[in-house]
PDB file of N, CA, C and O in Angstrom:
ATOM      1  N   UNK A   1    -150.963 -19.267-275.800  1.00  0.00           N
ATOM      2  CA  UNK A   1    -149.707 -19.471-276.489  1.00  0.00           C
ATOM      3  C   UNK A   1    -148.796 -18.255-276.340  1.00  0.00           C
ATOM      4  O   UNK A   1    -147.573 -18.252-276.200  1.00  0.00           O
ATOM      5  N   UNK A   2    -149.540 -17.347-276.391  1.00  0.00           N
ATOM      6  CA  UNK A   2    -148.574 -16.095-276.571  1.00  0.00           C
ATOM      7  C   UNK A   2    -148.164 -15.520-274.704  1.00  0.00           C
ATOM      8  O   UNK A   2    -147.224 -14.736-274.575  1.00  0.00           O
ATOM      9  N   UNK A   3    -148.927 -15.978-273.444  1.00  0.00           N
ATOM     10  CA  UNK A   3    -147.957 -16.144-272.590  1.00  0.00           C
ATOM     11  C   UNK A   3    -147.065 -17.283-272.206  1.00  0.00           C
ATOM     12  O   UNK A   3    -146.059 -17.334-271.497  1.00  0.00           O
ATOM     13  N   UNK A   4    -147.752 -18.207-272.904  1.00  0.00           N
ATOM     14  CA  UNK A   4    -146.014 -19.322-272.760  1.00  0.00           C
ATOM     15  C   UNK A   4    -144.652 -18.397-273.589  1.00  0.00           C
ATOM     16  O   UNK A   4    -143.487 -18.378-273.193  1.00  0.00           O
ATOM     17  N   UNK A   5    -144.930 -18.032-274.212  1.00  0.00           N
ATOM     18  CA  UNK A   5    -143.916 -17.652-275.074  1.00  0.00           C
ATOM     19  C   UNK A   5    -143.008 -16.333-274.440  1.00  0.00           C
ATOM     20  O   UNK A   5    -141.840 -16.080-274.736  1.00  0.00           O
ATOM     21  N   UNK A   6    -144.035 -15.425-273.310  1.00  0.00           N
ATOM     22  CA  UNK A   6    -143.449 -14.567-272.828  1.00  0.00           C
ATOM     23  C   UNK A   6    -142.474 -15.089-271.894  1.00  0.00           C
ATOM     24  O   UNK A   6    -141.285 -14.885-271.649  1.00  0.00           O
ATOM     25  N   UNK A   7    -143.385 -15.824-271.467  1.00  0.00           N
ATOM     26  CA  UNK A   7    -142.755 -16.859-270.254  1.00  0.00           C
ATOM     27  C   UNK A   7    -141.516 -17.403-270.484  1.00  0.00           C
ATOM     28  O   UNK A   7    -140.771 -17.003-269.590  1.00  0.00           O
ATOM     29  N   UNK A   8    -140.835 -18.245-271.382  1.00  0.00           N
ATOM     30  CA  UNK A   8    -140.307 -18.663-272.035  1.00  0.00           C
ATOM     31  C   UNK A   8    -138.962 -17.660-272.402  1.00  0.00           C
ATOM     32  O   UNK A   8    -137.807 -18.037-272.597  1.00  0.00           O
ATOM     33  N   UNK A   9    -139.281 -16.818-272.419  1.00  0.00           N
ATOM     34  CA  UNK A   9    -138.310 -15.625-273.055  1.00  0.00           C
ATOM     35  C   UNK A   9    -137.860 -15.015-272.170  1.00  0.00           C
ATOM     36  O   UNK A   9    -136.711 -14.595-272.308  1.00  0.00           O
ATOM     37  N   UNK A  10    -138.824 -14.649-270.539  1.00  0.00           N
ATOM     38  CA  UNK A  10    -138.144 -13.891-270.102  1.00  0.00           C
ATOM     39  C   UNK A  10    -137.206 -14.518-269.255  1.00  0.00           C
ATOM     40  O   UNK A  10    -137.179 -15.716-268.973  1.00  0.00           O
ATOM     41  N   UNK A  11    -135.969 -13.096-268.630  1.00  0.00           N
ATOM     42  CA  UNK A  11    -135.095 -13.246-267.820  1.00  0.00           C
ATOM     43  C   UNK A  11    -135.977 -13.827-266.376  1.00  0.00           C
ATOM     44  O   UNK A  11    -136.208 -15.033-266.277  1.00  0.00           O
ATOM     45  N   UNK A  12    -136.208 -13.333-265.827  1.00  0.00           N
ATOM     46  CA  UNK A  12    -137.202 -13.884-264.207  1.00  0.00           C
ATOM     47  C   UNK A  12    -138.110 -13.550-264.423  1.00  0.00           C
ATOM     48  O   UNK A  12    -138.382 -12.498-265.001  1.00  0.00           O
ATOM     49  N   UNK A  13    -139.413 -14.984-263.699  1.00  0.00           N
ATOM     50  CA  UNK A  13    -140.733 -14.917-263.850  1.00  0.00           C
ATOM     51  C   UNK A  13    -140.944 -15.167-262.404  1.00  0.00           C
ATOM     52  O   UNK A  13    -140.290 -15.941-261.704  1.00  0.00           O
ATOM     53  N   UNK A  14    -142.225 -14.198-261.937  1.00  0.00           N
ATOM     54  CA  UNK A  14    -142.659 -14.666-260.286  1.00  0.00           C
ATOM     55  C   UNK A  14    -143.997 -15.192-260.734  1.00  0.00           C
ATOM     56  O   UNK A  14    -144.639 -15.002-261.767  1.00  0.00           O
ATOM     57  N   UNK A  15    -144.216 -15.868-259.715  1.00  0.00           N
ATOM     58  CA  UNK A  15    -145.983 -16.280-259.797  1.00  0.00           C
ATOM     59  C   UNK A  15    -146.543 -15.797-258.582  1.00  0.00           C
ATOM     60  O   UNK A  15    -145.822 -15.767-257.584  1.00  0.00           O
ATOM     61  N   UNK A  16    -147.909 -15.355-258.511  1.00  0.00           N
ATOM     62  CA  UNK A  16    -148.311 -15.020-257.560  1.00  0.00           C
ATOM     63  C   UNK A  16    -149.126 -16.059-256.567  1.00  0.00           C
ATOM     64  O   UNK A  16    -149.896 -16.779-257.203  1.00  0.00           O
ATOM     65  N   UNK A  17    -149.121 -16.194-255.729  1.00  0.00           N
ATOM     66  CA  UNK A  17    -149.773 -17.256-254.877  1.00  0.00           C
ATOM     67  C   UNK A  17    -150.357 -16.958-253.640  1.00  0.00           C
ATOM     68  O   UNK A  17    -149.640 -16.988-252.640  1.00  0.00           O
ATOM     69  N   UNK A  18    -151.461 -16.694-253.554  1.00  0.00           N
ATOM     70  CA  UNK A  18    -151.932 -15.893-252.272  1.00  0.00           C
ATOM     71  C   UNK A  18    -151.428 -14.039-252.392  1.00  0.00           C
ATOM     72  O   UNK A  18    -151.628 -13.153-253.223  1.00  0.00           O
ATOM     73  N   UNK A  19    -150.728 -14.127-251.115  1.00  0.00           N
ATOM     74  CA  UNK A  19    -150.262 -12.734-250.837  1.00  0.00           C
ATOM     75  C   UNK A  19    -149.062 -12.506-251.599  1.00  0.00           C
ATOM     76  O   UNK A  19    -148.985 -11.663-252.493  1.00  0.00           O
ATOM     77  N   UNK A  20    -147.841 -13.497-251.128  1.00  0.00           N
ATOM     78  CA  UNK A  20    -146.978 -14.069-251.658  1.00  0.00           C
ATOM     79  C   UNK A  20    -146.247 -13.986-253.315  1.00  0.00           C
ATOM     80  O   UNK A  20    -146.912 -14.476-254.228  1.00  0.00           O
ATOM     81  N   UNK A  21    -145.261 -13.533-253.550  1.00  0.00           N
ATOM     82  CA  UNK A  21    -144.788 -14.088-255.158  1.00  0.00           C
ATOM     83  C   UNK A  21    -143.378 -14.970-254.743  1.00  0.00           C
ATOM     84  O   UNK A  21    -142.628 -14.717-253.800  1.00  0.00           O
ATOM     85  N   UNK A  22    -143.237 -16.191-255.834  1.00  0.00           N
ATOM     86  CA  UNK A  22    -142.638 -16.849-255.469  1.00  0.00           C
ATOM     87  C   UNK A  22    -141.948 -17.365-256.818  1.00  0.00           C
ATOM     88  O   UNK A  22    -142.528 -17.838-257.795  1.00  0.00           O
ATOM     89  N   UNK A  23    -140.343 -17.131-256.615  1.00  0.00           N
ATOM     90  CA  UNK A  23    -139.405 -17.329-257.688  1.00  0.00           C
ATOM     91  C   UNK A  23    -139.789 -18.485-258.732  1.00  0.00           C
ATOM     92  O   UNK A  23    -139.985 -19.633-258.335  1.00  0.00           O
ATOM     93  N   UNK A  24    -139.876 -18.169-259.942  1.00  0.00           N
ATOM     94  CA  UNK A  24    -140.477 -19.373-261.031  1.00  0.00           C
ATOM     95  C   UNK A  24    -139.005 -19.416-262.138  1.00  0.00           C
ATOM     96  O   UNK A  24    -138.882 -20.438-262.814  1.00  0.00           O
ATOM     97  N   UNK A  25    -138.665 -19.063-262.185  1.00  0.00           N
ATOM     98  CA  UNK A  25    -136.975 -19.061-263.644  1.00  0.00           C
ATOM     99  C   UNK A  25    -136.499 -17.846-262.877  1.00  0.00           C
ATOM    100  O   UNK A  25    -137.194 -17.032-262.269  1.00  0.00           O
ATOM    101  N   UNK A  26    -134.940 -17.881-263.045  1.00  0.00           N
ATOM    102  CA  UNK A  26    -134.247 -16.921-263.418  1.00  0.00           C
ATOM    103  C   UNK A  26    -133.236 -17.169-264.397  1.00  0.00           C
ATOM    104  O   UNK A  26    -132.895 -18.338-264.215  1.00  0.00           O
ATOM    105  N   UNK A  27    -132.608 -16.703-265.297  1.00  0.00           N
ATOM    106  CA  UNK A  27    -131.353 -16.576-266.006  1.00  0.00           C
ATOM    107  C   UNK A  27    -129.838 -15.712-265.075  1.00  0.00           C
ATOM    108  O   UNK A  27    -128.624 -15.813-265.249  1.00  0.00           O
ATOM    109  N   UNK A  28    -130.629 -14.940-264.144  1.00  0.00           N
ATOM    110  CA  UNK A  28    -129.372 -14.269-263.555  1.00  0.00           C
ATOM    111  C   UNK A  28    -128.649 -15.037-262.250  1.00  0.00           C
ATOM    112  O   UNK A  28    -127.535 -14.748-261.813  1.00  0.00           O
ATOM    113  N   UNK A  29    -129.639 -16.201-261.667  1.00  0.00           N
ATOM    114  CA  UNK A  29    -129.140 -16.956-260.664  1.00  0.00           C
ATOM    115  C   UNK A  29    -129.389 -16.198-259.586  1.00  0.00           C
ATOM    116  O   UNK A  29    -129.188 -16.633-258.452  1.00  0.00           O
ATOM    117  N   UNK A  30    -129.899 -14.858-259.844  1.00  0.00           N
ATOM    118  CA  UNK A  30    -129.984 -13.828-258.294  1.00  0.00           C
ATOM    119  C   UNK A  30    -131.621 -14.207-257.953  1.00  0.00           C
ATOM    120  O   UNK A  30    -132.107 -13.398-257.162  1.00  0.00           O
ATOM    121  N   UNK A  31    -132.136 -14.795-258.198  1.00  0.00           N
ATOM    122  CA  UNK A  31    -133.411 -15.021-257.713  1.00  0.00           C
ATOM    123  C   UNK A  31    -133.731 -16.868-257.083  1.00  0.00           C
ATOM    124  O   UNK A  31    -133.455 -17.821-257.811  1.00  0.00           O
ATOM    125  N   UNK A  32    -134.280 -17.038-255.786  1.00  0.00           N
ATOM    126  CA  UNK A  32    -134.332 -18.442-255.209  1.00  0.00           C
ATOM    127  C   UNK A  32    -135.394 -18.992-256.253  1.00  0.00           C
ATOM    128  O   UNK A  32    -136.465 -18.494-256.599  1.00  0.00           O
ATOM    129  N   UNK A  33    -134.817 -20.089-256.622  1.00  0.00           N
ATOM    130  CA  UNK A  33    -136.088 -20.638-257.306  1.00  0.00           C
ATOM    131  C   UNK A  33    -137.395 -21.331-256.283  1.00  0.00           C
ATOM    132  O   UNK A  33    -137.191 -22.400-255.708  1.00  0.00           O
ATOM    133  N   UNK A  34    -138.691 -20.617-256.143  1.00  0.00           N
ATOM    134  CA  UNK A  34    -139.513 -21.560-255.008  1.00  0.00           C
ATOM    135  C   UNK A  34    -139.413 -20.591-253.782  1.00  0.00           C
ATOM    136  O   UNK A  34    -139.933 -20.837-252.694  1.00  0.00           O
ATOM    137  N   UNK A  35    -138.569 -19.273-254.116  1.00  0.00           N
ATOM    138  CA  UNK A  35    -138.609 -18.533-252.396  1.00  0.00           C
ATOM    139  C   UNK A  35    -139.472 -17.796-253.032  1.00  0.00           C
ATOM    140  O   UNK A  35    -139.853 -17.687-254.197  1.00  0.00           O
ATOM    141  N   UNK A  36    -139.824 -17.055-251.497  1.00  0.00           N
ATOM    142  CA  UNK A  36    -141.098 -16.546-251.592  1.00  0.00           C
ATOM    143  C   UNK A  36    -140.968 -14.741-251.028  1.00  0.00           C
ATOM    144  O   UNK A  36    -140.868 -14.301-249.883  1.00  0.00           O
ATOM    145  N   UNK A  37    -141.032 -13.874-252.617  1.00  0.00           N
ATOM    146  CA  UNK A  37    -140.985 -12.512-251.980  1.00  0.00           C
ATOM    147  C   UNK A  37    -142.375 -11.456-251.792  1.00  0.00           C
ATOM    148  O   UNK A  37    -143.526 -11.726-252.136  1.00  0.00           O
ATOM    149  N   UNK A  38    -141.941 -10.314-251.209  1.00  0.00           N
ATOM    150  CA  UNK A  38    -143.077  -9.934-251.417  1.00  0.00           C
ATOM    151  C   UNK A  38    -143.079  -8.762-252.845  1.00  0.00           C
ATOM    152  O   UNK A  38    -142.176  -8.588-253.663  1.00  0.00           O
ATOM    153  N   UNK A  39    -144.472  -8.064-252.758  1.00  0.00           N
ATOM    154  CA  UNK A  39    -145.216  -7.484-253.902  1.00  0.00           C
ATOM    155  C   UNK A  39    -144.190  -6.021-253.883  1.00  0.00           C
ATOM    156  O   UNK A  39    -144.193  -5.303-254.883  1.00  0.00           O
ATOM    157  N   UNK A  40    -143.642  -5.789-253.110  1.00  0.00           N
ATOM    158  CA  UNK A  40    -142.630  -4.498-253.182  1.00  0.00           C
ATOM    159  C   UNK A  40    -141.260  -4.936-253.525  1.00  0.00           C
ATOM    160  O   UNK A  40    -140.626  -4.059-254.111  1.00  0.00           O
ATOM    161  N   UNK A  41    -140.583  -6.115-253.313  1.00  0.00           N
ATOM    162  CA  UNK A  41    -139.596  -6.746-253.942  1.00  0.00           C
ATOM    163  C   UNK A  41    -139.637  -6.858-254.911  1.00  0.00           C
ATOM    164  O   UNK A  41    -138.592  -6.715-255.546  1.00  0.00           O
ATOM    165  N   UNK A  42    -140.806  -7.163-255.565  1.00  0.00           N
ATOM    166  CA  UNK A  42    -140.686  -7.962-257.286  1.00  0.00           C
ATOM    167  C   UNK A  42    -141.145  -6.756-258.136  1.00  0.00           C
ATOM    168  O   UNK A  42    -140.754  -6.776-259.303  1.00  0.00           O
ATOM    169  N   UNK A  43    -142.167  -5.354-257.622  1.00  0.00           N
ATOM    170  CA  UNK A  43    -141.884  -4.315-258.576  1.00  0.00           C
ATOM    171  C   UNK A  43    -140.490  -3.811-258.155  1.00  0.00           C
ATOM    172  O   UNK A  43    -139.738  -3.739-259.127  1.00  0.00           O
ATOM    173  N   UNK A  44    -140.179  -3.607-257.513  1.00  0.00           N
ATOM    174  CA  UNK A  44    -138.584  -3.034-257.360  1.00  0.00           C
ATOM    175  C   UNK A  44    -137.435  -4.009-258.672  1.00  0.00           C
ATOM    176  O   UNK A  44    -136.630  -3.516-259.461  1.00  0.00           O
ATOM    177  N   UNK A  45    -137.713  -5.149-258.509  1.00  0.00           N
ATOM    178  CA  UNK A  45    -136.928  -5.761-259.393  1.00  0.00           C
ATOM    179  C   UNK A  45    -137.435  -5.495-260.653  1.00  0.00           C
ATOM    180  O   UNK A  45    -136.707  -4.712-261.264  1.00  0.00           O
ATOM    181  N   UNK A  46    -138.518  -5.894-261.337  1.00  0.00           N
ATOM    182  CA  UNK A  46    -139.234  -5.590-262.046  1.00  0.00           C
ATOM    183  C   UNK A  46    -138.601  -4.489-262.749  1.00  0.00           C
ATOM    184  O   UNK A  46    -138.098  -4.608-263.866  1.00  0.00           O
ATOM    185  N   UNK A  47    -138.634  -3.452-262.098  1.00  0.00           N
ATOM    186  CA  UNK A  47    -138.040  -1.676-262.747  1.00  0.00           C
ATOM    187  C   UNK A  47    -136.692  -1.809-263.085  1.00  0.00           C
ATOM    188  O   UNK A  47    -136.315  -1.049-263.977  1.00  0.00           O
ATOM    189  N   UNK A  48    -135.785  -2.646-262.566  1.00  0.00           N
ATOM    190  CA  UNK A  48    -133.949  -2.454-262.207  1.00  0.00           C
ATOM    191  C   UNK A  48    -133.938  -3.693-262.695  1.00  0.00           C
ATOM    192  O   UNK A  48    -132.932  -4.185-262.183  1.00  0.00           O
ATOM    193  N   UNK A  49    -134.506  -4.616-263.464  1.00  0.00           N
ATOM    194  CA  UNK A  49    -133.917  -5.680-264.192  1.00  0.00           C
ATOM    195  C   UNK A  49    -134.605  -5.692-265.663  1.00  0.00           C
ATOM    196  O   UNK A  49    -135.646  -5.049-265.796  1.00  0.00           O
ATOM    197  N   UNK A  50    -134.195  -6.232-266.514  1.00  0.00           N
ATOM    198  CA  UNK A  50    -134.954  -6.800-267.949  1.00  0.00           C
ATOM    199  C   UNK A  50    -135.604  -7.900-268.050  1.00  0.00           C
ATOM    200  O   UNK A  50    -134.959  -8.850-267.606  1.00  0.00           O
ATOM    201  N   UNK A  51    -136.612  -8.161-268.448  1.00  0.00           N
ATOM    202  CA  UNK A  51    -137.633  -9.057-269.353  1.00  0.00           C
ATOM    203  C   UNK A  51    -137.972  -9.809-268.067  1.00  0.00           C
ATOM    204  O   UNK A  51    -137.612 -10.979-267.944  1.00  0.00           O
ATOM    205  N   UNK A  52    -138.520  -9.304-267.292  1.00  0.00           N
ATOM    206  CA  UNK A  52    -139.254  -9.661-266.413  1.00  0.00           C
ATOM    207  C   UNK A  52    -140.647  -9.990-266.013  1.00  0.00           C
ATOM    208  O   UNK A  52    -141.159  -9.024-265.448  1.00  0.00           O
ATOM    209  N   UNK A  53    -141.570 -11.184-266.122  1.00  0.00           N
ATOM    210  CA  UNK A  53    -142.404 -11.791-266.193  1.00  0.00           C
ATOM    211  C   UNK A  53    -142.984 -11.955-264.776  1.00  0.00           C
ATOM    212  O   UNK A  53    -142.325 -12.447-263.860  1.00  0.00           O
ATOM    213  N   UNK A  54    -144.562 -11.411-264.607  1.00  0.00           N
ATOM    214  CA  UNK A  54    -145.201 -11.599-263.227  1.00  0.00           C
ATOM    215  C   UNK A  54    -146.490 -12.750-263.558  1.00  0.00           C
ATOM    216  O   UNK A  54    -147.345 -12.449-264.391  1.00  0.00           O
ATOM    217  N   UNK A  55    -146.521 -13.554-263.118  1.00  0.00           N
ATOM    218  CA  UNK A  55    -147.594 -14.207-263.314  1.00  0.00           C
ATOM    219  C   UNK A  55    -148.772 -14.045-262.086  1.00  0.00           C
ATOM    220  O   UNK A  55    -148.674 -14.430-260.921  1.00  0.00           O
ATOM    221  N   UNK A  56    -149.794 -13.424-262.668  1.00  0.00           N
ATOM    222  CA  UNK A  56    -150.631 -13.357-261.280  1.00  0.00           C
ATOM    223  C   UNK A  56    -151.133 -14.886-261.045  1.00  0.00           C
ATOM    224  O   UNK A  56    -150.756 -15.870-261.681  1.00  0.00           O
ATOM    225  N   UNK A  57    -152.138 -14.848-259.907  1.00  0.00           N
ATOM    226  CA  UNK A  57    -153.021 -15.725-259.562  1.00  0.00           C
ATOM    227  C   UNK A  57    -153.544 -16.659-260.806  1.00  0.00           C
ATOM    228  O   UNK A  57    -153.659 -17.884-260.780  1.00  0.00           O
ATOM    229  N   UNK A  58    -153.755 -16.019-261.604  1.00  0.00           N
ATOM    230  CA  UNK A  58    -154.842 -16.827-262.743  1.00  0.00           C
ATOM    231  C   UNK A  58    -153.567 -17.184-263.832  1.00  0.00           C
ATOM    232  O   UNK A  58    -152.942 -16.199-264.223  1.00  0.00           O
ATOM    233  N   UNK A  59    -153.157 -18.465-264.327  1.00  0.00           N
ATOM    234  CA  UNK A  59    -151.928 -18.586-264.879  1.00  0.00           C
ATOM    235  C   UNK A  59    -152.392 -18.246-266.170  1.00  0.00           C
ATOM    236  O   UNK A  59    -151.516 -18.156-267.030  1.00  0.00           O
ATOM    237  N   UNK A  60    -154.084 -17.942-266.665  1.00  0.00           N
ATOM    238  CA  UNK A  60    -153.932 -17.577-268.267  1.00  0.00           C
ATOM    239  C   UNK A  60    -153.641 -15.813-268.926  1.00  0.00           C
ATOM    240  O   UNK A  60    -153.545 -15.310-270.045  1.00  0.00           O
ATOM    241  N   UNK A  61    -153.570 -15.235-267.250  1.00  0.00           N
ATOM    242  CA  UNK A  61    -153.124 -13.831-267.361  1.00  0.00           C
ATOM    243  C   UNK A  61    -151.362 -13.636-267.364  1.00  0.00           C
ATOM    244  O   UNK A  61    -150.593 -14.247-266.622  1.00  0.00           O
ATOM    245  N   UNK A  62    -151.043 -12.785-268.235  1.00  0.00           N
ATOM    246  CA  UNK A  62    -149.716 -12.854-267.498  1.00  0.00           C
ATOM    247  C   UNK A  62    -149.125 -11.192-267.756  1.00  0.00           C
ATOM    248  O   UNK A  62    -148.918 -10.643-268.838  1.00  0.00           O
ATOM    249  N   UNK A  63    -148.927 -10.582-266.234  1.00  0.00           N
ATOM    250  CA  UNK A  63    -148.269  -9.262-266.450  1.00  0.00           C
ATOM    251  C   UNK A  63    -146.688  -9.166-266.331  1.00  0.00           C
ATOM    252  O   UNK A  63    -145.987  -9.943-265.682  1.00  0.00           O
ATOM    253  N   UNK A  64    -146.205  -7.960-267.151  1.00  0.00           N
ATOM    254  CA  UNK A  64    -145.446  -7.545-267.643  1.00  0.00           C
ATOM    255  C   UNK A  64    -144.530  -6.283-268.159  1.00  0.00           C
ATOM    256  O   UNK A  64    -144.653  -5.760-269.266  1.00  0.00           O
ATOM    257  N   UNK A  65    -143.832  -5.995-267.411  1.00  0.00           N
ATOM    258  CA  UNK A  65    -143.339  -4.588-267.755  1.00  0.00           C
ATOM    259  C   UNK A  65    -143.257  -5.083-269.549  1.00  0.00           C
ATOM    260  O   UNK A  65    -143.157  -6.050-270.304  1.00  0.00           O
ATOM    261  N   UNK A  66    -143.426  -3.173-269.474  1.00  0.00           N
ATOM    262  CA  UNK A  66    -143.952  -3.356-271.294  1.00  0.00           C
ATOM    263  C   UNK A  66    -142.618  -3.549-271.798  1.00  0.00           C
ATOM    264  O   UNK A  66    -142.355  -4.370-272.677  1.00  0.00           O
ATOM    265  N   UNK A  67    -141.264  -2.341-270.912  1.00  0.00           N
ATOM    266  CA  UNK A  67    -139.849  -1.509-271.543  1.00  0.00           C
ATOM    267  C   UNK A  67    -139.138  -1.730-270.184  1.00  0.00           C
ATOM    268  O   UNK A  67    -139.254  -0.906-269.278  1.00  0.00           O
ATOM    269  N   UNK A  68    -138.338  -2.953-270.050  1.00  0.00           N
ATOM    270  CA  UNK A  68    -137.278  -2.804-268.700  1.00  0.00           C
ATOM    271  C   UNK A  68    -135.973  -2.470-269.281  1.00  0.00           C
ATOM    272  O   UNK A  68    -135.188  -3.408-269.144  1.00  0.00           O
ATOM    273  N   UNK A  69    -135.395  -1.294-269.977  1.00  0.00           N
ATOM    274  CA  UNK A  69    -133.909  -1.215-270.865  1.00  0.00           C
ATOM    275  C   UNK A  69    -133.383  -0.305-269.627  1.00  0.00           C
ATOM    276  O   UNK A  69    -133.982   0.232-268.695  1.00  0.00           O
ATOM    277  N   UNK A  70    -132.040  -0.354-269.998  1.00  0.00           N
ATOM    278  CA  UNK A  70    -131.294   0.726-268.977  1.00  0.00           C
ATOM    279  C   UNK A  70    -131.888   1.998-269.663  1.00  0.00           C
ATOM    280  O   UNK A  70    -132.415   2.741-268.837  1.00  0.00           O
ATOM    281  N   UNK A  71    -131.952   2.502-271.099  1.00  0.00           N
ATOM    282  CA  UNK A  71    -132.945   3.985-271.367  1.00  0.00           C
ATOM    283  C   UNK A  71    -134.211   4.316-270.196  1.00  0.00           C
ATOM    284  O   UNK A  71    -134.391   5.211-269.370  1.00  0.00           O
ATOM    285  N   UNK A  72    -134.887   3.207-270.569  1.00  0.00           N
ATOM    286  CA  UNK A  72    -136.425   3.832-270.023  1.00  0.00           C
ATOM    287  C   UNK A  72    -136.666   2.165-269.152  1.00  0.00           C
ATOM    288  O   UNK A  72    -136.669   1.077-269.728  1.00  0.00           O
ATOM    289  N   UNK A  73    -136.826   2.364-267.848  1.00  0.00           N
ATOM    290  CA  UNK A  73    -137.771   1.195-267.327  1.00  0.00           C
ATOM    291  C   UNK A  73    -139.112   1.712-266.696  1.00  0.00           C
ATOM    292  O   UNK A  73    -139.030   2.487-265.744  1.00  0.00           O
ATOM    293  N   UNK A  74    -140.152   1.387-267.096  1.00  0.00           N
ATOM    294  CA  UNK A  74    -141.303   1.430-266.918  1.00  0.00           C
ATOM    295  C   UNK A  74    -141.697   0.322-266.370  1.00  0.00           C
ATOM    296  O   UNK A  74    -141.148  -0.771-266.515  1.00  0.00           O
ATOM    297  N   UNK A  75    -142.896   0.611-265.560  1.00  0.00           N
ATOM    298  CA  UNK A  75    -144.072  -0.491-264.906  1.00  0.00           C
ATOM    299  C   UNK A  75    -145.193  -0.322-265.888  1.00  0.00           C
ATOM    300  O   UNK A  75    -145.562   0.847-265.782  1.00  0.00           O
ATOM    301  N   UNK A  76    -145.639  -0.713-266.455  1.00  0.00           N
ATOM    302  CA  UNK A  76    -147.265  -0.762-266.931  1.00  0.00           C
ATOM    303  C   UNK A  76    -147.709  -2.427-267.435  1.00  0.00           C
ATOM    304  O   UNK A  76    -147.174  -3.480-267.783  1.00  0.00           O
ATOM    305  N   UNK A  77    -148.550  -2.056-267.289  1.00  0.00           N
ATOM    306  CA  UNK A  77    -149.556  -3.705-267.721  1.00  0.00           C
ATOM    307  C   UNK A  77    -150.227  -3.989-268.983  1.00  0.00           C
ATOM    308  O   UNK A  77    -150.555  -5.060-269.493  1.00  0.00           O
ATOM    309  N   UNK A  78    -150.400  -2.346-269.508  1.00  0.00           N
ATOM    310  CA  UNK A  78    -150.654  -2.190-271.174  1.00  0.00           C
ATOM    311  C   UNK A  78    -149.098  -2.521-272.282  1.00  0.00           C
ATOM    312  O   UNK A  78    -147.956  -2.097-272.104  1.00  0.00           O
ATOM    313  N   UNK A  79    -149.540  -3.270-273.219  1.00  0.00           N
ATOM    314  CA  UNK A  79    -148.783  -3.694-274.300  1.00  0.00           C
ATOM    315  C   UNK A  79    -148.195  -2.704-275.499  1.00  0.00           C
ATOM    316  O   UNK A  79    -148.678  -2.496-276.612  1.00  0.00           O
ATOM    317  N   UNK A  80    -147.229  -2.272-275.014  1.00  0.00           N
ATOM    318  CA  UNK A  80    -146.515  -0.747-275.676  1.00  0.00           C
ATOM    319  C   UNK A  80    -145.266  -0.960-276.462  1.00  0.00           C
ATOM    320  O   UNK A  80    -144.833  -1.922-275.827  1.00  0.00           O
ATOM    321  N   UNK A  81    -144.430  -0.758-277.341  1.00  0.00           N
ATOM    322  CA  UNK A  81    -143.442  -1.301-278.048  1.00  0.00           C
ATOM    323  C   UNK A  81    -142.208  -0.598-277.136  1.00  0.00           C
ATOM    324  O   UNK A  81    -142.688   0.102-276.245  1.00  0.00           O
ATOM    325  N   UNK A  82    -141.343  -0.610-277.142  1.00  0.00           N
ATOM    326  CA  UNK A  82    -139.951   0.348-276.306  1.00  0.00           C
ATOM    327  C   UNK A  82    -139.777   1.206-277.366  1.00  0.00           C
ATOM    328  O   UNK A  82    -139.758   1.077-278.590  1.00  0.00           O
ATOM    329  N   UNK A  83    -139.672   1.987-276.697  1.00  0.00           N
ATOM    330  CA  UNK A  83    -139.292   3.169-277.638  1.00  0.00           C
ATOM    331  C   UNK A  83    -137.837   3.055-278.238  1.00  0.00           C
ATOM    332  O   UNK A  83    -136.856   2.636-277.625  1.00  0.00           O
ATOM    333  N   UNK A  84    -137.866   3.476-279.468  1.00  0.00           N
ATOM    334  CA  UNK A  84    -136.254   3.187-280.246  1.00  0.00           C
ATOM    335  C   UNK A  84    -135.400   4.749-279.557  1.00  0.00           C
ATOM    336  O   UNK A  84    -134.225   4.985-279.838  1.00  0.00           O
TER     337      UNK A  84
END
C-alpha cells in the first residue's frame, strides 16, 4: 500500500525491465510514456527533478530519492525526512 501511494504521488516513475528503464507517469510531459532509457539517464533525472519514483524489477520494491528540492537533491534508497 504504501508503494502504491508513492507511486501515485510522484512526479515521474521508471520501471525497470531487464537492463532497460522505461517511462511509467510523468506530470511534466518531458518523459515518453513506454520509452525506454538507460540507468545513467534516470539517476541524472532523478537528482535534477522532484518526486521521482524508480521501480525496480520486483514491483513490491520501490526506490526512491529520499530529498529531490532545489536546496538539497540527494540519491539514497534509505527513508530520510528533507531537511527543513
Amino acid at each position: 500500500m504504501e508503494n502504491k501511494l508513492l507511486i501515485d504521488n510522484a512526479n515521474t516513475v521508471f520501471e525497470k525491465k531487464d537492463d532497460k528503464y522505461f517511462g511509467y507517469k510523468s506530470s511534466f510531459g518531458d518523459i515518453v510514456i513506454g520509452g525506454a532509457y538507460s540507468y545513467r539517464f534516470v539517476v541524472h533525472y532523478a537528482k535534477t527533478n522532484q518526486d521521482v519514483v524508480i521501480i525496480p524489477g520486483d514491483v513490491n520494491t520501490v526506490t526512491t530519492p529520499v530529498c529531490t528540492t532545489i536546496e538539497e537533491r540527494l540519491w539514497q534508497s534509505e527513508k530520510r525526512p528533507c531537511p527543513p
